[in-house]
C-alpha positions as CSV (number, residue, x, y, z in Angstrom):
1,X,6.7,-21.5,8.8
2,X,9.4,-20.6,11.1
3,X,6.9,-19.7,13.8
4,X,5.3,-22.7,13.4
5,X,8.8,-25.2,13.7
6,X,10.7,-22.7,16.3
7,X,8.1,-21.7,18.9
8,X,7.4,-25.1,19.8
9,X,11.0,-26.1,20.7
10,X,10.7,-23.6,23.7
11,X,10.5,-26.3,26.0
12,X,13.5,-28.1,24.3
13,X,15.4,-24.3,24.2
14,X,14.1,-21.7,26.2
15,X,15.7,-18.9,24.1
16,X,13.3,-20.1,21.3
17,X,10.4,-18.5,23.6
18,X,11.6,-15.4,21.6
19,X,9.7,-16.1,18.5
20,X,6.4,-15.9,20.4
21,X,6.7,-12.2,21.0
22,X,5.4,-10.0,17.8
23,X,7.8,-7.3,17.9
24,X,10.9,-9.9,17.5
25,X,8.9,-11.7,14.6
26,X,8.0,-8.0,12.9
27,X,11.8,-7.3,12.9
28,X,13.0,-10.2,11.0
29,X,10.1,-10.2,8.5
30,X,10.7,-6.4,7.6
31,X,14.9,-7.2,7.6
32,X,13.8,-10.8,5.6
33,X,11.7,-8.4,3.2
34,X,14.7,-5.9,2.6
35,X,17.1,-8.3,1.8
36,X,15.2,-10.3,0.0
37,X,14.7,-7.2,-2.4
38,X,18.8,-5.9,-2.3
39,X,19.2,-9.9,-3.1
40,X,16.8,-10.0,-6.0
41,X,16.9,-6.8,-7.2
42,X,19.5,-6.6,-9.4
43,X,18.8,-10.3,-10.7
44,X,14.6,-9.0,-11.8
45,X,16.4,-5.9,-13.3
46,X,18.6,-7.7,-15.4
47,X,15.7,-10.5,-16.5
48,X,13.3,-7.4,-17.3
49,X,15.9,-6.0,-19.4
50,X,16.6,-9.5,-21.6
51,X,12.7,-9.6,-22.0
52,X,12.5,-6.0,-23.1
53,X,9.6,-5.4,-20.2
54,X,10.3,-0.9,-20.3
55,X,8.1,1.2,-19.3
56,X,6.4,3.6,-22.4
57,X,5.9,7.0,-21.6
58,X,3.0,9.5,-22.3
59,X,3.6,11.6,-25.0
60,X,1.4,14.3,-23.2
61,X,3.7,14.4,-20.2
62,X,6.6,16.4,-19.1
63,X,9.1,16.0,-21.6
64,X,11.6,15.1,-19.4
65,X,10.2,12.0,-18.4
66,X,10.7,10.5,-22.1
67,X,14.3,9.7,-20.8
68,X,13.1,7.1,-19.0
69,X,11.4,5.2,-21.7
70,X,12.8,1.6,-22.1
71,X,13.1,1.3,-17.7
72,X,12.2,-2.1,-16.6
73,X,9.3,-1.8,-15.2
74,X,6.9,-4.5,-13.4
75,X,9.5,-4.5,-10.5
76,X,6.0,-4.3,-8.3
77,X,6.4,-8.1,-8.1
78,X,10.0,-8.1,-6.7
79,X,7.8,-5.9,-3.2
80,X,4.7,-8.1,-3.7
81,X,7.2,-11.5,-3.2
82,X,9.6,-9.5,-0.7
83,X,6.4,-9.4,1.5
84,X,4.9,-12.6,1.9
85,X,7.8,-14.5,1.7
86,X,9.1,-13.1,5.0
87,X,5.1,-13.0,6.2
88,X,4.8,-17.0,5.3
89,X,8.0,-17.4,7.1
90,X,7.3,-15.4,10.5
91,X,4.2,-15.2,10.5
92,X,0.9,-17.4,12.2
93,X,-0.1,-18.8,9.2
94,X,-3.6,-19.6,11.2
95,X,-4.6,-16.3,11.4
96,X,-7.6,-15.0,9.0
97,X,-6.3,-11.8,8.7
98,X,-3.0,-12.0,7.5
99,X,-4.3,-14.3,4.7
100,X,-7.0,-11.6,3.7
101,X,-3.8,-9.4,3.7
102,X,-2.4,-11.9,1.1
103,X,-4.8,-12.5,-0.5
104,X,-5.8,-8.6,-1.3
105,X,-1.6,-8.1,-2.1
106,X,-1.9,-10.9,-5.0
107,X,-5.0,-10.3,-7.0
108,X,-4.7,-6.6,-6.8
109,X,-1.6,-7.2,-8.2
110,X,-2.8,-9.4,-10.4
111,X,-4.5,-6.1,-12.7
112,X,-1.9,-4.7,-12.0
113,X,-0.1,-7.0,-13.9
114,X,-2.5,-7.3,-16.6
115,X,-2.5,-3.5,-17.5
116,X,1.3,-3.8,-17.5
117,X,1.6,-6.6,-19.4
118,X,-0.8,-5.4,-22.2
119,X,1.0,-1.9,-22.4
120,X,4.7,-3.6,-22.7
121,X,3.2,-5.4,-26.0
122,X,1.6,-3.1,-27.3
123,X,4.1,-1.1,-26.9
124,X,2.1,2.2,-25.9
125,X,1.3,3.8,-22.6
126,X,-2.5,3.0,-22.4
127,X,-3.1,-1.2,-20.9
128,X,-6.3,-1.8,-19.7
129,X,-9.6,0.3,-20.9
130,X,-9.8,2.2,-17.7
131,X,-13.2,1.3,-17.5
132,X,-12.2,-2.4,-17.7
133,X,-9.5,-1.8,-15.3
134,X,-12.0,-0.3,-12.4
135,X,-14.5,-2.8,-13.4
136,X,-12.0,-5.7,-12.1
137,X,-10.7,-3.6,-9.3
138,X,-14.5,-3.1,-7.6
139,X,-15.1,-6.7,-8.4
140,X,-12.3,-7.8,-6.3
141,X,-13.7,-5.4,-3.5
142,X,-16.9,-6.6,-3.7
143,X,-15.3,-10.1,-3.2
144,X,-13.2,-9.2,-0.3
145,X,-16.0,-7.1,1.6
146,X,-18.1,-10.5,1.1
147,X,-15.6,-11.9,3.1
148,X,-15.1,-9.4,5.6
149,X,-18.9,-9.2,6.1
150,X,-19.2,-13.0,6.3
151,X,-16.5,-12.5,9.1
152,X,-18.6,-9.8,10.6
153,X,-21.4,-12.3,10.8
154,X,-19.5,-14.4,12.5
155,X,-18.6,-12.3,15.1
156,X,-14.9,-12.4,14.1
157,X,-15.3,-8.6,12.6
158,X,-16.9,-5.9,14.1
159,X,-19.4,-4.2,11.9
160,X,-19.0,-0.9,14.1
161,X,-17.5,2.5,12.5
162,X,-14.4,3.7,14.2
163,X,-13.6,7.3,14.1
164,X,-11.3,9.3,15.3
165,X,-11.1,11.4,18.5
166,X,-14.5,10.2,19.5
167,X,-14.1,7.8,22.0
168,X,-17.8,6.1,22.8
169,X,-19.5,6.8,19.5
170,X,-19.4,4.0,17.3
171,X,-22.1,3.6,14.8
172,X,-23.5,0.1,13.7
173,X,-23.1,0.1,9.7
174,X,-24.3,-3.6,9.2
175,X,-24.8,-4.5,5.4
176,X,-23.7,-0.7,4.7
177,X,-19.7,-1.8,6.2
178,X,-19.8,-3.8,2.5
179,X,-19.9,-0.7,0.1
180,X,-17.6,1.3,2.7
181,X,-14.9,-1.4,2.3
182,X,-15.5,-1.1,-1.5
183,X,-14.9,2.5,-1.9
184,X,-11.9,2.4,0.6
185,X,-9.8,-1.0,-1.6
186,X,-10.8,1.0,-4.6
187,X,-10.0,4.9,-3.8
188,X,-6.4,4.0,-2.0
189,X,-5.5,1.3,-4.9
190,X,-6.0,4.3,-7.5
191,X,-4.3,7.0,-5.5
192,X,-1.4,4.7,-5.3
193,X,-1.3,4.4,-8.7
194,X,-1.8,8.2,-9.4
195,X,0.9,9.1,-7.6
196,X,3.4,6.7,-9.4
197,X,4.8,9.3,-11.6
198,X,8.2,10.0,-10.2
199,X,11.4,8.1,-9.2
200,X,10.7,6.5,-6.0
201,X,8.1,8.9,-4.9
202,X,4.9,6.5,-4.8
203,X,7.4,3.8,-3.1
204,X,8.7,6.2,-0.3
205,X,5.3,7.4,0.3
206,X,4.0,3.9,0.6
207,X,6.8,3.1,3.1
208,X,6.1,6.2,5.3
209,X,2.1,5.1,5.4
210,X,2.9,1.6,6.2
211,X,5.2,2.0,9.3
212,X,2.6,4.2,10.6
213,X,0.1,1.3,9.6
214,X,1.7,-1.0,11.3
215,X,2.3,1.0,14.3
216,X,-1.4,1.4,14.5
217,X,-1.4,-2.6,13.9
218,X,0.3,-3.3,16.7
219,X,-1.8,-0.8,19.2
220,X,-5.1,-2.7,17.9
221,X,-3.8,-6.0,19.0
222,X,-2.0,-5.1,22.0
223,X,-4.5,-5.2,25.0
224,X,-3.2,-2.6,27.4
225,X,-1.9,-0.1,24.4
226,X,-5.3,0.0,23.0
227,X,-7.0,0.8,25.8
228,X,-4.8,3.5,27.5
229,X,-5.1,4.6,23.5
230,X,-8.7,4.3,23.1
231,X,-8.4,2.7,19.8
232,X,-10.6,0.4,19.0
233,X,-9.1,-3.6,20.1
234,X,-8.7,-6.2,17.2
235,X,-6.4,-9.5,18.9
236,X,-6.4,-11.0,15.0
237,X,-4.7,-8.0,14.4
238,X,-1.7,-8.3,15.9
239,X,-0.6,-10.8,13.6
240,X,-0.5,-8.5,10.8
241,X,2.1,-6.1,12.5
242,X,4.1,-9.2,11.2
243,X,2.8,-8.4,7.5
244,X,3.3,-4.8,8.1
245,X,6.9,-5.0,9.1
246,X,7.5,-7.0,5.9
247,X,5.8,-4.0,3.7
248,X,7.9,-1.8,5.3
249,X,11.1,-3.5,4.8
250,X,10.1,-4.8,1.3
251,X,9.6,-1.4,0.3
252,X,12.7,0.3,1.8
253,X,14.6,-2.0,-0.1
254,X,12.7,-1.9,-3.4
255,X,13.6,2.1,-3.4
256,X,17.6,1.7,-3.4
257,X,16.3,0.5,-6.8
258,X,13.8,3.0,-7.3
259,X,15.2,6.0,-6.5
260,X,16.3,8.5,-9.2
261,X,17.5,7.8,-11.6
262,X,15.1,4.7,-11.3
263,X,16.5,1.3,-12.2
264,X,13.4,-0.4,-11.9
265,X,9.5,0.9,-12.2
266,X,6.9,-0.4,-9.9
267,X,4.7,-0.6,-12.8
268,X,1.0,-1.6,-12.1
269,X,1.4,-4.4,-10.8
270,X,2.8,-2.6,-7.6
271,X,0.7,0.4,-7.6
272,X,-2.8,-1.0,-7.6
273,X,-1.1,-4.0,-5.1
274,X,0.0,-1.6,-2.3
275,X,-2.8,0.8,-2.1
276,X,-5.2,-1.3,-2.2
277,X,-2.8,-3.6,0.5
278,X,-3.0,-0.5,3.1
279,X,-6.5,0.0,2.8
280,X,-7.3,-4.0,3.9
281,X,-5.0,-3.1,7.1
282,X,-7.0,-0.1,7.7
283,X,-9.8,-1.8,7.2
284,X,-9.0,-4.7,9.6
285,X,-7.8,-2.6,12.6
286,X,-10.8,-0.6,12.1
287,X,-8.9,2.7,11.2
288,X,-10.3,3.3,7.5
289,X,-10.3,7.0,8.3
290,X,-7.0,7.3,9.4
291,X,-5.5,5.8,6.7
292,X,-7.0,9.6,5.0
293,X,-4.3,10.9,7.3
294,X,-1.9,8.8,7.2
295,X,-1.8,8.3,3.4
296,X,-2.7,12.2,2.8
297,X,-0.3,12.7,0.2
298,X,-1.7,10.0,-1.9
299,X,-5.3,11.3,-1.7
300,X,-4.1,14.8,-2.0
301,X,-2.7,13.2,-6.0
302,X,-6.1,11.7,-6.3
303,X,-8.6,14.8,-5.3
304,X,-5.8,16.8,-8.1
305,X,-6.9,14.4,-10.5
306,X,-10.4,14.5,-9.8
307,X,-10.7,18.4,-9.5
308,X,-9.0,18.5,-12.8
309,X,-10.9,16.7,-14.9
310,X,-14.1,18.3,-13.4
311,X,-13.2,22.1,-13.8
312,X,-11.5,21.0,-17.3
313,X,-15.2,19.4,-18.4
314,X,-17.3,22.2,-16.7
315,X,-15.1,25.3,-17.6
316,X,-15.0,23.7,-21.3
317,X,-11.2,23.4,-21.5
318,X,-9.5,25.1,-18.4
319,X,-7.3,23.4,-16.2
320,X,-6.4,24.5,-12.4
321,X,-3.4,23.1,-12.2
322,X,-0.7,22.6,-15.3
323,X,-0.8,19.1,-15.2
324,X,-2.7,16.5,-12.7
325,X,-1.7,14.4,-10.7
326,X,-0.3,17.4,-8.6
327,X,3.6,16.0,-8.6
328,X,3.6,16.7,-12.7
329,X,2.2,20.2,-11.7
330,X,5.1,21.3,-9.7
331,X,7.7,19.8,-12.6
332,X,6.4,22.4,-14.9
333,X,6.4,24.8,-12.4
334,X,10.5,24.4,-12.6
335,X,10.7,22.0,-9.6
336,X,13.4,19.4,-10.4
337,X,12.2,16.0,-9.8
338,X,14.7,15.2,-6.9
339,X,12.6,18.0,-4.9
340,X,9.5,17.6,-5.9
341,X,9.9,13.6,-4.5
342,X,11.6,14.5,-1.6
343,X,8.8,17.2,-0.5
344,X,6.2,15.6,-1.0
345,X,8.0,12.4,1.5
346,X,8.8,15.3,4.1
347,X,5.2,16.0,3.9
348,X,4.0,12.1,3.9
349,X,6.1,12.0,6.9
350,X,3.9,15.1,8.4
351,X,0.9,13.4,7.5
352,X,1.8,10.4,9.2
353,X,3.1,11.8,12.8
354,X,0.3,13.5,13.1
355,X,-1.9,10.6,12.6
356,X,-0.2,9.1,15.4
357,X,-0.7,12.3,17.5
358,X,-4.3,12.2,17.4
359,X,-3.9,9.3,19.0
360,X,-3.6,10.7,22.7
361,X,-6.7,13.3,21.3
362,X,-8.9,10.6,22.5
C-alpha cells in the first residue's frame, strides 16, 4: 500500500526514490511487524484472558508444565496479523509470490486454529483427530503445489531441483516437484508444532530460521549476489525479503511475550502457520534443502518423535529417549527449562550460520 502511494511521488520528491530499494522496505516491514506486536500484545492477552482461551496441558507431560495451565493461548494470530499487515503495507502487492506467502500463512493457520479452538472447549489437550488434522494439512499442500506447478507451467517457476554445493547439476523433477512441495509444507508445519513445548523456544527458533531465510531471499533476487553465490536466481523473489523481514520482526516481538514465564502461547494456530510459512519461502527461492539446515533444530524435534514411536512399537514398549519431542527429554533429565530453550537457540543459531557458509562451498 505504501509502496504503491510513495514510490510514485519520486518525481514530485526525490527522497521518496527510497522506497524502491528492498532493503529500506524489509526494514520498516520487520520494525512495522515488531511494534505492531509490543502494541497489540498486551491488548490479545488481556481479550484471551476475558474469554477464558488457556491452554490445557497433558497430563502425561513433565509435571512442571501443569503450572501453566489456564495461559492464553492462540497468541499465533497476534504473529500471523503482525506479518502481513506490515507486508500489505511495504510490500509489491503485484507480486505472485508474496501472495502464495499469504496465502500459505492464513489457511495453515486456519487448522491451526481449528485444533485450538476445539481443545479450549472442550476443555482437554487433544483438538483435532490427528488424522483429521494431517488430512487438512496435505490437502492444503496439495492445493498450493497445484499452484506452484501451474506457475511452473507457465514458466514463472522453475521445475529444476536446487541443491546444495553442486553448482551445474540441477535435475528436472516435472510432475514429481508436486509431491516434493507436499512433503516439505507438511514435514516443517509439524516440526514447528512439535517443537512448541517450551516458553519461547518454537518462536525463537522460528525467528533464527527466518532471518536466515530471508537472507537467502534476498541473494535469490539480487542479480549480482546470486551469481557470485551460485545460488540459484529467482527476481519474484526478492519481494518476499519484504515478507521475510516482517516474520522476523513479528516474531521478535511476539517472544517479549513468550518468553518464560510465557504470557501468551502460540497455540496451533501459530505453529502449523510458521512452519509451514518457511517451507513456501524455501520452496520459492528454490532452497527446500536448506531449509533442513537452516531449521535443524526443528527437524532434529521431529526425527525424536518419529524414532520414538518406532523403537517404542517395534521394541514392544521401550523408549530411547525419556520423553519425545527431544526438549521434554532433557527436562527430565534435570535441565531447567530456561536452559534447555536457550541451547537449543544457541544451537538454531549454529544451524543457521552454517547454512549461510555453505554458501561460498559452491
Amino acid at each position: 500500500m505504501f509502496y504503491g502511494l510513495l514510490h510514485p511521488l519520486k518525481d514530485i520528491f526525490s527522497a521518496f526514490n527510497v522506497f524502491r530499494y528492498i532493503t529500506v522496505r524489509t526494514a520498516l516491514a520487520g520494525v512495522t511487524a515488531m511494534l505492531i506486536c509490543l502494541l497489540a500484545g498486551p491488548w490479545l492477552i488481556n481479550l484471551l484472558r476475558r474469554k477464558q482461551i488457556g491452554q490445557e496441558i497433558r497430563t502425561d507431560g513433565p509435571q512442571s508444565h501443569l503450572a501453566k495451565k489456564g495461559t492464553p493461548t492462540m497468541g499465533g494470530i497476534l504473529i500471523i496479523a503482525a506479518t502481513i499487515i506490515p507486508t500489505l503495507l511495504w510490500g509489491n502487492l503485484s507480486n505472485t509470490y508474496v501472495w502464495l506467502a499469504i496465502g500459505t500463512m492464513i489457511t495453515f493457520g486456519i487448522v491451526g486454529w481449528l485444533d485450538d479452538y476445539l481443545k479450549v472447549i472442550r476443555r482437554r489437550s487433544l483438538g483435532l483427530i490427528a488424522r483429521y488434522k494431517l488430512a487438512l494439512q496435505i490437502g492444503l499442500a496439495v492445493a498450493f503445489g497445484a499452484v506452484v506447478m501451474l506457475l511452473g507451467r507457465a514458466e514463472v517457476f522453475d521445475l529444476h531441483l536446487s541443491l546444495p554445493i553442486f553448482k551445474s547439476w540441477l535435475p528436472y523433477l516435472g510432475w514429481l516437484y508436486w509431491p516434493w512441495i507436499v512433503l516439505i509444507l507438511v514435514g516443517s508445519s509439524n516440526a514447528v508444532n512439535l517443537a512448541d513445548g517450551l516458553d519461547g523456544l518454537a518462536t525463537g527458533l522460528t525467528l533464527i530460521s527466518s532471518a536466515a531465510l530471508t537472507a537467502l531471499t534476498y541473494i535469490a533476487g539480487h542479480a549480482i549476489f546470486s551469481k557470485y553465490l551460485y545460488v540459484a536466481r529467482v527476481p519474484m523473489a526478492a519481494e518476499l525479503t519484504v515478507f521475510g523481514g516482517a516474520l522476523t520482526g513479528a516474531c521478535l516481538g511476539f517472544l517479549w511475550f513468550n518468553s518464560h514465564p510465557a504470557q501468551v502461547f502460540m497455540g496451533d494456530v501459530g505453529a502449523l502457520s510458521l512452519g509451514a510459512t518457511l517451507a513456501m519461502i524455501s520452496i520459492l527461492i528454490k532452497q527446500e534443502f536448506l531449509l533442513f539446515s537452516v531449521a535443524g533444530v526443528f527437524i532434529i524435534e521431529l526425527l525424536s518423535v518419529a524414532i520414538q514411536v518406532s523403537y517404542f512399537r517395534l521394541s514392544g514398549g521401550k523408549r530411547v529417549f525419556r520423553m519425545a519431542p527431544l526438549h521434554h527429554h532433557f527436562e527430565l533429565l534435570g535441565w531447567p527449562e530456561e536452559k534447555v530453550v536457550i541451547r537449543f537457540w544457541i544451537l538454531g543459531l549454529i544451524f543457521a550460520l552454517f547454512t549461510l557458509t555453505t554458501l561460498k562451498l559452491r
